[in-house]
N, C-alpha and C positions, 0 to 999 in steps of 0.2 A: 504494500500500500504506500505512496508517495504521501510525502507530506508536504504539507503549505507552508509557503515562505511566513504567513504571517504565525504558525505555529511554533517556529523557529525562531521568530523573534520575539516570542512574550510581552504580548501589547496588548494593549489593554482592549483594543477591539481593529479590527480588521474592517476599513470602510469600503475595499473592492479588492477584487485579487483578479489578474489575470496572467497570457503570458502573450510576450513579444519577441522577434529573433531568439526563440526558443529558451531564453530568459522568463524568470517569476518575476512579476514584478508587483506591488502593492501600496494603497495607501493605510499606515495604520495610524493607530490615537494611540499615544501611552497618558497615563493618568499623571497627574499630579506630583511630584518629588517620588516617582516610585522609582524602586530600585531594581537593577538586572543583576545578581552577584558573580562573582567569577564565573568567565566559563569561554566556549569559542568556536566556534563551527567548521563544518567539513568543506566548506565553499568558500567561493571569494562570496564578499558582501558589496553594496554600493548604497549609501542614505544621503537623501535630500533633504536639509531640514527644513520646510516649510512655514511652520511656525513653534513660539515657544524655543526650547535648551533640550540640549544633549550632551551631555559630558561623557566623556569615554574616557578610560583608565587605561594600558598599556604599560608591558614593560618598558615601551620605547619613550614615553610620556605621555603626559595625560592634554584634554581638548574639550572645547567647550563648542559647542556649535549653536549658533542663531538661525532664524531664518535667511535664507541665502546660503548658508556654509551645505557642502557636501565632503563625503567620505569616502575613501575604499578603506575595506577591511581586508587581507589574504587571509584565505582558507588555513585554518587554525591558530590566528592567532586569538591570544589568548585575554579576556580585556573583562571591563566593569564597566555599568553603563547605571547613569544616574539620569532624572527630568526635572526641571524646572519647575516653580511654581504653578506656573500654566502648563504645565503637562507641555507636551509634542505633536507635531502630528509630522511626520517623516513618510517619506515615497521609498523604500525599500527596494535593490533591486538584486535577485539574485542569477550572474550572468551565466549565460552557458559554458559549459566544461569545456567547449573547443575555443576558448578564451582563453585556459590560462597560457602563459608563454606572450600573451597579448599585453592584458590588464599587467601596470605594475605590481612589483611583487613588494612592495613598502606600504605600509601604513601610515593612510594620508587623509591630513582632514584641510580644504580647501575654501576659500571665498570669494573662489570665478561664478562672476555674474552669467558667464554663457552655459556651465553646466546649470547652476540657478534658472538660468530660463529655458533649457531644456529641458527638465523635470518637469515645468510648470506648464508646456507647452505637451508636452509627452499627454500627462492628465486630460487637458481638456481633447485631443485629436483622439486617444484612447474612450473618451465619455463618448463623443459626436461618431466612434466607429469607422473613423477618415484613418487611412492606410498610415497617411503622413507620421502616426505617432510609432513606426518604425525608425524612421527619421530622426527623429525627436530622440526616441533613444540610444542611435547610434552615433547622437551626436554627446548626448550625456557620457556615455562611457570611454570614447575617445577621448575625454578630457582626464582620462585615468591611464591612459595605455603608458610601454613603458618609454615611448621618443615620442615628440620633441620631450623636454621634460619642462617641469613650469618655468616660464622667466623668470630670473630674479629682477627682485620690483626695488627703486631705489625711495631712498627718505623721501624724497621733496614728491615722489609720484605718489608712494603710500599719504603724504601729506597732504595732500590734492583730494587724492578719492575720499579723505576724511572730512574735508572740507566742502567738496559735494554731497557728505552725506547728510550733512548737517543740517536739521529740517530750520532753521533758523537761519540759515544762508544764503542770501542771493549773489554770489560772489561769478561777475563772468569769468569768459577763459580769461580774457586779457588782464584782469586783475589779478588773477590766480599767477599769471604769466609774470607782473611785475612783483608779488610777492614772493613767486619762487626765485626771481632773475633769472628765468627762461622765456626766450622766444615766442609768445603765441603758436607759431608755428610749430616748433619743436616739442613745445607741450604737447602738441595734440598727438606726434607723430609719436611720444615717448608715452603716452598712457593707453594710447590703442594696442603698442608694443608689449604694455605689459598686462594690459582687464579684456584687450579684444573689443575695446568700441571707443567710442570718442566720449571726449568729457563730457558733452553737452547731452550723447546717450545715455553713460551713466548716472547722471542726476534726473531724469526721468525714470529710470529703471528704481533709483533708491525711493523718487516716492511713488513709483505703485508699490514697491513693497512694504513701504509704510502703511500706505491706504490698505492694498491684502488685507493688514495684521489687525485693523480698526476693523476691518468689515466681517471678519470675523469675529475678534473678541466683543467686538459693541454693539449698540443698535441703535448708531447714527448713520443718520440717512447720505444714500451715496453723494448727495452734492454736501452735506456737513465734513464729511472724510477729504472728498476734492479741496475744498475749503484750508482744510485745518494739516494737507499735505504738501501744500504748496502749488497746486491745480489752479488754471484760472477761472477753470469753471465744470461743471456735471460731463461734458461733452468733451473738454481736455481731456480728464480723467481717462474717460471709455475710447478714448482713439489711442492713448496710454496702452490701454490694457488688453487691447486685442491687436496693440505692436508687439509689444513684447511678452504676452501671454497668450495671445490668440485667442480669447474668449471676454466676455462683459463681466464689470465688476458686478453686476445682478447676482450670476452666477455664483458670490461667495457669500449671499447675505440667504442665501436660501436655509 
Protein backbone atom coordinates (compact mmCIF):
# COMPACT_ATOMS: atom_id res chain seq x y z
CA UNK A 1 0.00 0.00 0.00
CA UNK A 2 1.76 3.56 -0.87
CA UNK A 3 1.54 6.14 1.39
CA UNK A 4 0.72 9.82 1.08
CA UNK A 5 3.15 12.58 1.12
CA UNK A 6 0.88 14.31 3.49
CA UNK A 7 1.12 11.05 5.91
CA UNK A 8 4.66 11.41 5.97
CA UNK A 9 4.72 14.75 6.99
CA UNK A 10 2.42 14.85 10.04
CA UNK A 11 0.33 17.81 9.44
CA UNK A 12 -2.13 18.68 10.86
CA UNK A 13 -4.50 18.34 7.90
CA UNK A 14 -3.88 17.73 4.21
CA UNK A 15 -5.89 20.50 2.16
CA UNK A 16 -5.25 18.53 -1.50
CA UNK A 17 -2.81 16.00 -2.45
CA UNK A 18 -2.02 15.14 -5.90
CA UNK A 19 0.78 14.14 -8.36
CA UNK A 20 2.70 15.83 -11.11
CA UNK A 21 5.87 14.73 -13.31
CA UNK A 22 5.35 11.64 -11.31
CA UNK A 23 6.10 13.73 -8.03
CA UNK A 24 3.55 13.85 -4.65
CA UNK A 25 2.81 16.91 -4.23
CA UNK A 26 0.45 18.63 -1.47
CA UNK A 27 -0.93 21.51 0.31
CA UNK A 28 -0.81 21.00 4.10
CA UNK A 29 -1.82 23.09 7.49
CA UNK A 30 0.24 22.40 10.42
CA UNK A 31 -1.30 23.67 13.63
CA UNK A 32 -0.07 26.11 15.86
CA UNK A 33 3.71 25.88 17.66
CA UNK A 34 3.35 22.15 17.03
CA UNK A 35 6.07 20.06 17.08
CA UNK A 36 7.75 17.38 14.60
CA UNK A 37 10.50 15.41 16.89
CA UNK A 38 13.57 13.84 15.42
CA UNK A 39 13.21 11.82 12.67
CA UNK A 40 13.91 11.80 8.56
CA UNK A 41 12.75 10.38 5.54
CA UNK A 42 13.42 7.93 2.74
CA UNK A 43 13.08 10.66 -0.07
CA UNK A 44 14.32 13.95 -1.16
CA UNK A 45 11.74 16.51 0.27
CA UNK A 46 10.97 20.19 -1.38
CA UNK A 47 8.47 22.86 1.08
CA UNK A 48 7.07 26.11 0.14
CA UNK A 49 6.30 28.05 2.80
CA UNK A 50 3.29 29.96 2.02
CA UNK A 51 2.30 31.24 5.04
CA UNK A 52 3.16 31.42 8.92
CA UNK A 53 7.10 29.76 10.37
CA UNK A 54 8.93 26.62 9.84
CA UNK A 55 11.90 26.00 11.77
CA UNK A 56 13.89 23.07 10.97
CA UNK A 57 16.74 21.68 13.10
CA UNK A 58 19.67 19.86 11.35
CA UNK A 59 22.97 18.66 12.20
CA UNK A 60 24.18 21.03 9.45
CA UNK A 61 22.17 24.02 11.26
CA UNK A 62 19.01 25.14 12.13
CA UNK A 63 16.33 27.71 9.61
CA UNK A 64 13.47 29.47 10.02
CA UNK A 65 11.27 29.84 7.09
CA UNK A 66 8.60 32.66 6.33
CA UNK A 67 6.28 32.89 3.62
CA UNK A 68 8.23 33.09 0.48
CA UNK A 69 11.23 30.87 1.91
CA UNK A 70 11.47 27.23 0.26
CA UNK A 71 13.56 24.07 1.03
CA UNK A 72 15.06 20.95 -0.17
CA UNK A 73 15.41 18.40 2.36
CA UNK A 74 17.97 14.91 0.85
CA UNK A 75 16.57 11.70 1.53
CA UNK A 76 17.42 10.84 5.14
CA UNK A 77 18.48 13.50 6.43
CA UNK A 78 17.93 13.76 9.80
CA UNK A 79 16.15 17.16 11.23
CA UNK A 80 13.21 18.70 13.83
CA UNK A 81 10.66 20.74 12.68
CA UNK A 82 8.90 23.38 14.87
CA UNK A 83 5.44 26.05 13.60
CA UNK A 84 4.95 29.35 14.56
CA UNK A 85 2.21 30.94 16.38
CA UNK A 86 0.06 30.89 13.33
CA UNK A 87 0.80 27.48 12.40
CA UNK A 88 1.97 27.00 8.54
CA UNK A 89 0.49 26.10 5.64
CA UNK A 90 3.48 24.62 3.26
CA UNK A 91 3.15 23.13 -0.46
CA UNK A 92 5.18 19.89 0.07
CA UNK A 93 6.73 18.35 -2.70
CA UNK A 94 7.88 14.81 -2.90
CA UNK A 95 10.18 14.56 -6.26
CA UNK A 96 10.49 11.47 -8.30
CA UNK A 97 13.26 8.87 -7.75
CA UNK A 98 14.73 9.59 -11.20
CA UNK A 99 15.74 12.86 -9.74
CA UNK A 100 18.04 12.08 -7.51
CA UNK A 101 21.66 12.76 -9.03
CA UNK A 102 19.43 15.81 -10.27
CA UNK A 103 18.17 17.72 -7.14
CA UNK A 104 21.00 18.96 -4.99
CA UNK A 105 22.32 16.68 -2.42
CA UNK A 106 22.62 19.71 0.56
CA UNK A 107 20.24 20.90 2.75
CA UNK A 108 18.88 24.02 1.69
CA UNK A 109 16.42 26.49 3.00
CA UNK A 110 16.11 29.51 0.25
CA UNK A 111 14.39 33.00 -0.37
CA UNK A 112 14.02 33.14 -4.26
CA UNK A 113 11.10 34.97 -5.06
CA UNK A 114 10.91 32.70 -8.42
CA UNK A 115 10.78 29.27 -6.74
CA UNK A 116 8.07 31.42 -4.23
CA UNK A 117 6.04 32.10 -7.38
CA UNK A 118 6.35 29.00 -8.79
CA UNK A 119 4.71 27.18 -5.86
CA UNK A 120 2.13 29.64 -5.95
CA UNK A 121 1.46 29.54 -9.57
CA UNK A 122 1.85 25.58 -9.51
CA UNK A 123 -1.43 25.75 -6.87
CA UNK A 124 -3.62 27.74 -8.73
CA UNK A 125 -2.98 25.94 -12.68
CA UNK A 126 -3.15 22.40 -10.58
CA UNK A 127 -6.97 23.83 -8.87
CA UNK A 128 -8.17 25.20 -12.63
CA UNK A 129 -6.67 21.41 -14.01
CA UNK A 130 -4.44 23.61 -16.81
CA UNK A 131 -1.47 21.31 -17.95
CA UNK A 132 0.64 24.47 -17.21
CA UNK A 133 1.18 23.42 -13.55
CA UNK A 134 3.70 20.96 -14.89
CA UNK A 135 5.49 23.92 -15.77
CA UNK A 136 5.17 25.53 -12.70
CA UNK A 137 6.75 22.61 -11.01
CA UNK A 138 9.50 22.07 -13.15
CA UNK A 139 10.39 25.31 -12.77
CA UNK A 140 10.04 25.19 -8.77
CA UNK A 141 12.59 22.40 -8.40
CA UNK A 142 15.08 23.50 -10.83
CA UNK A 143 15.73 26.20 -8.52
CA UNK A 144 17.03 23.07 -6.33
CA UNK A 145 19.19 21.11 -8.99
CA UNK A 146 22.75 20.74 -8.27
CA UNK A 147 24.33 23.74 -11.35
CA UNK A 148 24.20 26.64 -11.68
CA UNK A 149 24.39 26.98 -7.86
CA UNK A 150 22.64 30.05 -6.13
CA UNK A 151 24.40 33.42 -6.79
CA UNK A 152 26.15 34.88 -4.07
CA UNK A 153 24.18 38.02 -3.35
CA UNK A 154 26.33 41.16 -2.19
CA UNK A 155 25.59 43.69 1.17
CA UNK A 156 24.37 46.60 -0.77
CA UNK A 157 21.88 44.13 -3.04
CA UNK A 158 20.61 42.19 0.13
CA UNK A 159 20.37 45.91 1.33
CA UNK A 160 18.09 46.87 -1.54
CA UNK A 161 15.68 43.99 -1.43
CA UNK A 162 15.38 44.85 2.39
CA UNK A 163 14.47 48.19 1.40
CA UNK A 164 11.92 47.17 -1.15
CA UNK A 165 10.55 45.03 1.30
CA UNK A 166 9.69 47.42 3.55
CA UNK A 167 5.84 48.07 3.57
CA UNK A 168 6.62 51.65 4.80
CA UNK A 169 8.82 52.46 1.72
CA UNK A 170 8.58 54.29 -1.36
CA UNK A 171 12.04 54.52 -2.17
CA UNK A 172 12.63 54.57 -6.30
CA UNK A 173 15.49 52.61 -8.00
CA UNK A 174 17.36 55.94 -8.43
CA UNK A 175 17.30 56.73 -4.84
CA UNK A 176 18.10 53.34 -3.84
CA UNK A 177 20.89 53.91 -6.61
CA UNK A 178 22.34 57.04 -5.00
CA UNK A 179 22.11 55.54 -1.44
CA UNK A 180 23.98 52.43 -2.58
CA UNK A 181 26.51 54.64 -4.95
CA UNK A 182 25.52 52.48 -7.67
CA UNK A 183 24.53 53.36 -11.13
CA UNK A 184 20.78 53.01 -11.66
CA UNK A 185 21.67 51.07 -14.39
CA UNK A 186 23.97 48.80 -12.63
CA UNK A 187 21.48 48.29 -9.87
CA UNK A 188 19.17 46.81 -11.88
CA UNK A 189 21.55 44.62 -13.86
CA UNK A 190 23.13 43.59 -10.25
CA UNK A 191 19.61 42.49 -8.42
CA UNK A 192 18.17 40.77 -11.43
CA UNK A 193 21.60 38.82 -11.36
CA UNK A 194 21.04 37.90 -8.11
CA UNK A 195 16.58 37.43 -7.12
CA UNK A 196 15.90 36.91 -11.05
CA UNK A 197 13.80 40.20 -11.62
CA UNK A 198 14.19 43.71 -11.51
CA UNK A 199 13.66 45.93 -8.45
CA UNK A 200 10.67 47.45 -9.49
CA UNK A 201 9.27 43.42 -9.96
CA UNK A 202 10.35 42.65 -6.62
CA UNK A 203 8.44 45.25 -4.76
CA UNK A 204 5.34 44.35 -6.37
CA UNK A 205 5.98 40.66 -5.75
CA UNK A 206 6.64 41.61 -1.68
CA UNK A 207 3.21 43.39 -1.48
CA UNK A 208 1.02 40.76 -2.90
CA UNK A 209 2.67 38.72 -0.57
CA UNK A 210 1.97 40.87 2.10
CA UNK A 211 -1.65 41.23 0.96
CA UNK A 212 -1.71 37.00 0.53
CA UNK A 213 -0.95 36.81 4.33
CA UNK A 214 -3.81 39.69 5.21
CA UNK A 215 -6.34 37.88 3.06
CA UNK A 216 -5.90 35.03 4.72
CA UNK A 217 -5.21 35.69 8.40
CA UNK A 218 -8.06 38.71 8.29
CA UNK A 219 -11.26 39.65 7.17
CA UNK A 220 -10.43 42.90 5.58
CA UNK A 221 -11.87 43.50 2.59
CA UNK A 222 -9.73 43.05 -0.63
CA UNK A 223 -9.51 46.90 -1.46
CA UNK A 224 -8.62 47.54 2.65
CA UNK A 225 -5.44 44.95 2.05
CA UNK A 226 -4.78 46.90 -1.52
CA UNK A 227 -4.89 50.00 0.66
CA UNK A 228 -2.88 49.05 3.73
CA UNK A 229 -0.03 47.15 1.09
CA UNK A 230 1.00 49.68 -0.74
CA UNK A 231 -1.60 49.04 -3.89
CA UNK A 232 -3.03 52.04 -5.48
CA UNK A 233 -6.18 50.68 -5.64
CA UNK A 234 -8.60 47.19 -5.78
CA UNK A 235 -7.78 46.80 -9.48
CA UNK A 236 -3.78 47.32 -8.91
CA UNK A 237 -3.86 44.71 -6.48
CA UNK A 238 -5.73 41.99 -8.81
CA UNK A 239 -3.56 42.65 -12.08
CA UNK A 240 -0.68 42.13 -9.20
CA UNK A 241 -1.93 38.97 -8.44
CA UNK A 242 -2.65 37.10 -11.46
CA UNK A 243 1.03 38.49 -12.63
CA UNK A 244 2.80 37.00 -10.48
CA UNK A 245 0.38 34.22 -9.17
CA UNK A 246 -1.89 33.77 -11.88
CA UNK A 247 -5.07 33.79 -10.02
CA UNK A 248 -7.59 36.66 -8.20
CA UNK A 249 -6.93 37.66 -4.75
CA UNK A 250 -10.96 36.47 -4.24
CA UNK A 251 -9.58 33.23 -4.44
CA UNK A 252 -7.66 33.57 -0.93
CA UNK A 253 -10.44 35.05 1.02
CA UNK A 254 -12.65 32.14 0.28
Amino acid sequence: MSVTLGARMNPSAVLFETRALDCIVALVRYSANAPIPRHAHAEDGVTVVLDGAVVEETRRGSATGTAGWTALRPAETVHVNRFGPAGAYVLGVIPDVDMRGILSDEWLWSDSPVAYRAGLRFMRHRVAANDSCVDDLADLLATFTNAPRERPTTRRMRMVRERLEDPDAHTSVSALARETGIHPVVLARQFRTAYGMSPREYRTLAMARRALQLLVRTKASISEVAHACGFADHSHMCRAFRRWFGWSPRLATR
